[in-house]
C-alpha positions in Angstrom: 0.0 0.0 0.0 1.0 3.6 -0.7 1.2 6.7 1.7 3.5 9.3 1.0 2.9 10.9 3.9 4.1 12.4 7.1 4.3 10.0 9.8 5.4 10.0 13.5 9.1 9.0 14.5 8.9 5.6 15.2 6.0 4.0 12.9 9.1 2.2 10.7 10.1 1.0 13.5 7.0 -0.2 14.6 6.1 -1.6 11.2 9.7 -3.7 11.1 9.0 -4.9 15.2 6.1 -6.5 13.6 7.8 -7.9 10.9 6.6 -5.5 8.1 8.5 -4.2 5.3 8.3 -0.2 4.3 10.0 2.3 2.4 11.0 5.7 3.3 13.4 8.5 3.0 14.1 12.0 4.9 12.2 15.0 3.6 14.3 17.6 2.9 13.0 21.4 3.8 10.3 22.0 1.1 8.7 18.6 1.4 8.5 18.5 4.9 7.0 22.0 4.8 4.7 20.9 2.5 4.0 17.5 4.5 3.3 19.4 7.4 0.6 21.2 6.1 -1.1 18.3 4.7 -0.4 16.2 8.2 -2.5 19.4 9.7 -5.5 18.9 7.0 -5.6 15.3 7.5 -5.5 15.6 11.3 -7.8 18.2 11.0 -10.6 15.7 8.6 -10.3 12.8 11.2 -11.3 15.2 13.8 -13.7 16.3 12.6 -15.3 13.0 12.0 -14.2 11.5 15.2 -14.5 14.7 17.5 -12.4 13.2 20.1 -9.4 14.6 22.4 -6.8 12.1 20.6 -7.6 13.9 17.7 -7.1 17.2 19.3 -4.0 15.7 20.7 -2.9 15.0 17.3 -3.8 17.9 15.9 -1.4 20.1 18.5 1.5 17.4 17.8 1.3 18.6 14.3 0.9 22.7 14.9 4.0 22.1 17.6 6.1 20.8 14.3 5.2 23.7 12.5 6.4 25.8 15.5 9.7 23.6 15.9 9.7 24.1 12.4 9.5 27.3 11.8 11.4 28.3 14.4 8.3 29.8 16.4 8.0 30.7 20.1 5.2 29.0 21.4 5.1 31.4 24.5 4.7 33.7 21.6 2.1 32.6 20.3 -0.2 32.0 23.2 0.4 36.2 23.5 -0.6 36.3 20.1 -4.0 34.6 20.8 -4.3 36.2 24.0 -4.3 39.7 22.1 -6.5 38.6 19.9 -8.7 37.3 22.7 -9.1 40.5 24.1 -9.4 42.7 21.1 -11.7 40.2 19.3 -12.9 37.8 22.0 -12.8 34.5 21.9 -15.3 32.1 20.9 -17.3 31.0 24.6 -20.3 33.6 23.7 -20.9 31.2 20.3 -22.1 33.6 18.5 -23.3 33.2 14.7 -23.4 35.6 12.9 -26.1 35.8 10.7 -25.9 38.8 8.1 -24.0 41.7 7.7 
């Protein structure tokens, strides 16, 4: 079967512990870039149908990547959203809106 895709550290060697063959290789900057992003929609999808925490839990493994990745504070970011929070709120009134 094929995947191309992004896959956690040690599914090779969990494929090969139970006596599975694979192929893979390293990603180099641009594919892993572009990996990431589709790891994110694909976490994102089976959330979405599942609607469970170990979804959710999968879904910040991938957004910390793209932090490690690109190099991104993550104390940063939480001011980032906190700022946001305040100048936009957040989304515990669940409001829809409607028209405008």
């Amino acid at each position: 079967m094929r995947y191309d895709k992004l896959v956690r550290d040690r599914i090779p060697e969990i494929i090969k512990e139970k006596g599975g063959k694979f192929t893979s290789h390293i990603a180099n900057e641009q594919e892993y870039w572009q990996k990431l992003k589709e790891k994110l929609q694909e976490e994102v999808d089976e959330f979405k149908q599942g609607e469970n925490r170990e979804e959710v839990a999968d879904i910040l493994e991938v957004l910390e990547a793209i932090c490690d990745f690109k190099g991104w504070d993550k104390s940063e970011l939480q001011i980032l959203k906190d700022k946001k929070a305040e100048s936009r709120g957040g989304f515990k009134e669940r409001i829809i809106l409607e028209e405008s």
